[in-house]
FIKOL-300238 format. One record per atom (N, C-alpha, C): atom name; x, y negated, z; residue in one letter. Coordinates in nm, 3 decimals, always signed. Layout:
# residues N
  atom        X        Y        Z  type
    CA        X        Y        Z     A
...
END
This chain:
# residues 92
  atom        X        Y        Z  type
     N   +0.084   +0.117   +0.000     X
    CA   +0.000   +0.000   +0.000     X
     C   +0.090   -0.125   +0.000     X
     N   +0.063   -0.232   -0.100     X
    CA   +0.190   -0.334   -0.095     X
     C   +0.101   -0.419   -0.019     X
     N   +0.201   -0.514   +0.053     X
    CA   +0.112   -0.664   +0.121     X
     C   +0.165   -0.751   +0.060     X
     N   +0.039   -0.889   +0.042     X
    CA   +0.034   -0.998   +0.015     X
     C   +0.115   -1.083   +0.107     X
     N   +0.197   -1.168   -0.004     X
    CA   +0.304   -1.296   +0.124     X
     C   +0.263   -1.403   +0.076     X
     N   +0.273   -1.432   -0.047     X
    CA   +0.213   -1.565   -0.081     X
     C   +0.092   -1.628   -0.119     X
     N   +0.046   -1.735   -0.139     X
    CA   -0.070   -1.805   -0.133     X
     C   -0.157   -1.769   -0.272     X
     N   -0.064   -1.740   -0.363     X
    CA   -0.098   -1.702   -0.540     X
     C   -0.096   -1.590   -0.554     X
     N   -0.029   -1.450   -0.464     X
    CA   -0.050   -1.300   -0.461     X
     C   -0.239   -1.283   -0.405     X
     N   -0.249   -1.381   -0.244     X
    CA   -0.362   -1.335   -0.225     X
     C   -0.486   -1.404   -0.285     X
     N   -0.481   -1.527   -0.372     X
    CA   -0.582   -1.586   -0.421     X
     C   -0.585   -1.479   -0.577     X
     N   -0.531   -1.444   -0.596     X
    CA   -0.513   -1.350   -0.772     X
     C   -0.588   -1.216   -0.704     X
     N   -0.551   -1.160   -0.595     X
    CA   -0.607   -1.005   -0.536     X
     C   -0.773   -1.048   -0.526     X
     N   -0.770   -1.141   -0.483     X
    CA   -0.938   -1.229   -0.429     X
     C   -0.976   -1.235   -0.564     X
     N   -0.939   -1.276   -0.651     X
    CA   -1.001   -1.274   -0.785     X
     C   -1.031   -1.165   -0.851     X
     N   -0.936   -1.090   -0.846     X
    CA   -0.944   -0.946   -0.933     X
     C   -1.057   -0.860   -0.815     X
     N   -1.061   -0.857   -0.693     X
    CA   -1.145   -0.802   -0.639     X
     C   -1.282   -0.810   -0.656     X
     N   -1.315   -0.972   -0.633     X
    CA   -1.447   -1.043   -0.659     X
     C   -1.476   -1.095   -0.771     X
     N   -1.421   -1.146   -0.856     X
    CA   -1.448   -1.229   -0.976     X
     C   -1.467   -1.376   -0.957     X
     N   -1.447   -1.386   -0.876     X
    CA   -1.461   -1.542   -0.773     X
     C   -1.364   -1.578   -0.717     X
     N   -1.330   -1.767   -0.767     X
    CA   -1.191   -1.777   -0.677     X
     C   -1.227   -1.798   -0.521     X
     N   -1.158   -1.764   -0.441     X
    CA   -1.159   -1.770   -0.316     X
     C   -1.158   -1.881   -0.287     X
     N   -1.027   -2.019   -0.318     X
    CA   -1.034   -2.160   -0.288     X
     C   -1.179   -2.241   -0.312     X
     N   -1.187   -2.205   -0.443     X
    CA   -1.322   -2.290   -0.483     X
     C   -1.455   -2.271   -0.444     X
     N   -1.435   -2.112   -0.345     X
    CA   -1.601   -2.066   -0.271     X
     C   -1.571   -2.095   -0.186     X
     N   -1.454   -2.139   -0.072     X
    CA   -1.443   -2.147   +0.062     X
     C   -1.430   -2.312   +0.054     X
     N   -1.436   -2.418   -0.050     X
    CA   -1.386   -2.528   -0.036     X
     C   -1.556   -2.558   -0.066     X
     N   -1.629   -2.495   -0.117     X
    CA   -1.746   -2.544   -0.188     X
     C   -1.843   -2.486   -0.030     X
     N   -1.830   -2.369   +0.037     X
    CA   -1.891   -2.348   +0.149     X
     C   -1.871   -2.426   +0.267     X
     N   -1.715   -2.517   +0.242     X
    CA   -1.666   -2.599   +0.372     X
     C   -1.759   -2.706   +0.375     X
     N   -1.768   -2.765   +0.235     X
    CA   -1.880   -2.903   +0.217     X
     C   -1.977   -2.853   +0.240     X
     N   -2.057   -2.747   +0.190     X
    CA   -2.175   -2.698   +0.225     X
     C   -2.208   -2.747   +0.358     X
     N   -2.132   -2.622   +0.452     X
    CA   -2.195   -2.681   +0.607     X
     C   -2.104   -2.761   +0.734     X
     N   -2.058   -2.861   +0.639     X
    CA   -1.972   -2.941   +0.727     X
     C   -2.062   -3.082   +0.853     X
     N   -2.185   -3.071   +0.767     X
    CA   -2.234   -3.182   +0.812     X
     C   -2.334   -3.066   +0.979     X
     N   -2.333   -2.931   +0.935     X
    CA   -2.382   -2.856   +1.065     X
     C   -2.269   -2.833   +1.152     X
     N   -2.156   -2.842   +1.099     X
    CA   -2.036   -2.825   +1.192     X
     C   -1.992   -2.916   +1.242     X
     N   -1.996   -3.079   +1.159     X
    CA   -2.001   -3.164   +1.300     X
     C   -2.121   -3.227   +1.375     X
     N   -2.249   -3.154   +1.384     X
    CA   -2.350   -3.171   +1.490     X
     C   -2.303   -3.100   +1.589     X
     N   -2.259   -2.923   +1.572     X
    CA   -2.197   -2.858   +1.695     X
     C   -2.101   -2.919   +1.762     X
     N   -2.007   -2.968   +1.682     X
    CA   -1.846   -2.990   +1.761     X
     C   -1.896   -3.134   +1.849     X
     N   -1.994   -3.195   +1.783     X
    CA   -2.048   -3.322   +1.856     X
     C   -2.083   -3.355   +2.024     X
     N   -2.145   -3.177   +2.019     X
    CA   -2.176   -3.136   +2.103     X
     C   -2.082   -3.115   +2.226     X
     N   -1.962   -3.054   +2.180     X
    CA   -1.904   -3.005   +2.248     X
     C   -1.836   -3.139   +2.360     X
     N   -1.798   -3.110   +2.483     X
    CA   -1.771   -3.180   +2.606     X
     C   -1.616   -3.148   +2.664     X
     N   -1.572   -3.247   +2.741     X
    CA   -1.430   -3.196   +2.769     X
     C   -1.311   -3.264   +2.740     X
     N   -1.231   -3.190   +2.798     X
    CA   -1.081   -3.241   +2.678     X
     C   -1.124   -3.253   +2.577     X
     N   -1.135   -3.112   +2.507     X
    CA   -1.146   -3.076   +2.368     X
     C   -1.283   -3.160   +2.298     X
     N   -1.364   -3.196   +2.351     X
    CA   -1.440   -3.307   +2.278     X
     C   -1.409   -3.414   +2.287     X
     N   -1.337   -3.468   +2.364     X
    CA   -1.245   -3.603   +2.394     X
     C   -1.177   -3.558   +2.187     X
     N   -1.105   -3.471   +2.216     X
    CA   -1.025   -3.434   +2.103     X
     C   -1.067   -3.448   +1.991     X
     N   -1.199   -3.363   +1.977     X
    CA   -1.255   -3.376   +1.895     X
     C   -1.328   -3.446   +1.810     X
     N   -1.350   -3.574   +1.903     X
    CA   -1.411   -3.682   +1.832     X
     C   -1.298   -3.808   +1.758     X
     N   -1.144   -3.776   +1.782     X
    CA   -1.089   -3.852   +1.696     X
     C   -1.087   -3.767   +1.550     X
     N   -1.111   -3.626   +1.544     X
    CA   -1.093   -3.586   +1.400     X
     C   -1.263   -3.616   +1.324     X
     N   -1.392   -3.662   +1.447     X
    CA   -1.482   -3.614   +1.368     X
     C   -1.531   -3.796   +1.356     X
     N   -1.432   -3.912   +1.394     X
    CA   -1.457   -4.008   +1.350     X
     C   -1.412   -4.042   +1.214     X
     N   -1.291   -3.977   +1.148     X
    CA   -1.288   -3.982   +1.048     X
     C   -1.371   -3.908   +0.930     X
     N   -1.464   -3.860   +0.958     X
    CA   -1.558   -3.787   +0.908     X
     C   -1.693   -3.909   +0.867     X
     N   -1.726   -3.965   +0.959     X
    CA   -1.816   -4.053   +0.942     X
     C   -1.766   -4.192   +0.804     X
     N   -1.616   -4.222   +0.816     X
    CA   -1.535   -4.298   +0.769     X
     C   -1.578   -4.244   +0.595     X
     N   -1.575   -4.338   +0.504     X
    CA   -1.603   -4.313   +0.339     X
     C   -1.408   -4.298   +0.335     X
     N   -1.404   -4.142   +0.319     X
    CA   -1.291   -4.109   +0.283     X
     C   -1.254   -4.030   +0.164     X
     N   -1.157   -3.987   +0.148     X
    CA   -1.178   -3.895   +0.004     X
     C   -1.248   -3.749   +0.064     X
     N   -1.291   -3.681   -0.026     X
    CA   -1.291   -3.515   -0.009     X
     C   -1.183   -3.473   +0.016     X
     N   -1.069   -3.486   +0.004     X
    CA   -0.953   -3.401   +0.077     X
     C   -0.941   -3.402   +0.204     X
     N   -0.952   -3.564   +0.253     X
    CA   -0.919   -3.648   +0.377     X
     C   -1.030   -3.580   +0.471     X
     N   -1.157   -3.569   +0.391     X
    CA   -1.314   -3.502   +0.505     X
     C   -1.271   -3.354   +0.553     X
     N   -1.218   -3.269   +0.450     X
    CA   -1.214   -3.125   +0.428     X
     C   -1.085   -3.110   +0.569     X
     N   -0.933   -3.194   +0.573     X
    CA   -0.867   -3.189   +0.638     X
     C   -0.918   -3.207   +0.786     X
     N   -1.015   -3.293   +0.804     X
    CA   -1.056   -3.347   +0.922     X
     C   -1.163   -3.242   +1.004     X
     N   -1.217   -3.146   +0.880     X
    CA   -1.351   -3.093   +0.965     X
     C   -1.227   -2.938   +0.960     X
     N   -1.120   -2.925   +0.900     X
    CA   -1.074   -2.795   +0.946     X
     C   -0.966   -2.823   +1.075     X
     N   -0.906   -2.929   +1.089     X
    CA   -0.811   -2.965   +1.195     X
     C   -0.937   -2.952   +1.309     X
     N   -1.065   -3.014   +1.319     X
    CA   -1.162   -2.986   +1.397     X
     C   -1.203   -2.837   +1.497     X
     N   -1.195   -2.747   +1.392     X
    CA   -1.261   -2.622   +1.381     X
     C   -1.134   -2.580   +1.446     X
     N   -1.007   -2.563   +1.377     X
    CA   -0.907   -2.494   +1.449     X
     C   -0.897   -2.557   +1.632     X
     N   -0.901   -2.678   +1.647     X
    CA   -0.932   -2.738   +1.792     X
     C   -1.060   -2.673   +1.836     X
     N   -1.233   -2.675   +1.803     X
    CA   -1.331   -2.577   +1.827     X
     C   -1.289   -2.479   +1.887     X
     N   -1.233   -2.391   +1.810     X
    CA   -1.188   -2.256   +1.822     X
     C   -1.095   -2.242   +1.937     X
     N   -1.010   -2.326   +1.958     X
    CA   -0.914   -2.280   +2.057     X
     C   -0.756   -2.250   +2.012     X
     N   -0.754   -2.252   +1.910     X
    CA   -0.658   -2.232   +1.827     X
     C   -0.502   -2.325   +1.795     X
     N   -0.418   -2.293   +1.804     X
    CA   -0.280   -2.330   +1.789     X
     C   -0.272   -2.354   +1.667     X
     N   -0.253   -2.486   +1.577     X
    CA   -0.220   -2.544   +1.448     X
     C   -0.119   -2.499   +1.418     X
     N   -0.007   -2.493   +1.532     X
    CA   +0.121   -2.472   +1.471     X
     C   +0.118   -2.301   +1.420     X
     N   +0.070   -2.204   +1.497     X
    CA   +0.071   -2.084   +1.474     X
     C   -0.025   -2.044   +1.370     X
     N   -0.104   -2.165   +1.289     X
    CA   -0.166   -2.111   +1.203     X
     C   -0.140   -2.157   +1.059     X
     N   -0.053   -2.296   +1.058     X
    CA   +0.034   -2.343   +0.954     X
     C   +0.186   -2.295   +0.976     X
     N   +0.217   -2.304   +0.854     X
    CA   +0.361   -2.331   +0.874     X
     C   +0.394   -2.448   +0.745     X
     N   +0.453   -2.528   +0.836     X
    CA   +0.487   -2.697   +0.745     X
     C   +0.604   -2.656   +0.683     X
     N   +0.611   -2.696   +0.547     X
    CA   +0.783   -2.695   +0.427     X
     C   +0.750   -2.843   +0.406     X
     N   +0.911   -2.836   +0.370     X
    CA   +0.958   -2.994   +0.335     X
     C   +0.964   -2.989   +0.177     X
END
């Protein structure tokens, strides 16, 4: 069984599997229910809603679609509980 390392091995396997690109259904489902994902996170109380409301003020802000998409997933990974650094890895 070989494994996938890069970003173009597993978006090509996603294609040949489904017939569907993966980026363009998960970028088109992010807009879908972004506007239900920041009523929840709205919700949320705490640190982490302290937190959360500097990523979900830029949401309200007329920004580009990249700038919204970055803001409601930096969100979600904070939601979740989740370590940015352990789930990116930044190149120069």
């Amino acid at each position: 069984m070989a494994c996938l390392f890069c970003e173009a091995e597993i978006k090509e396997e996603f294609r040949r599997i489904t017939t569907i690109s993966l980026e363009q259904t998960f970028m088109y489902k992010l807009d879908h229910y972004t506007p239900k994902l920041t009523t929840l996170m709205k919700g949320k109380g705490g640190v982490v809603g302290t937190k959360l409301r500097l990523f979900l003020d830029k949401l309200s802000q007329s920004l580009t679609i990249e700038m919204r998409r970055e803001a409601i997933i930096r969100s979600l990974i904070l939601h979740l509980g989740e370590k940015e650094e352990e789930l990116f890895e930044y190149c120069l």
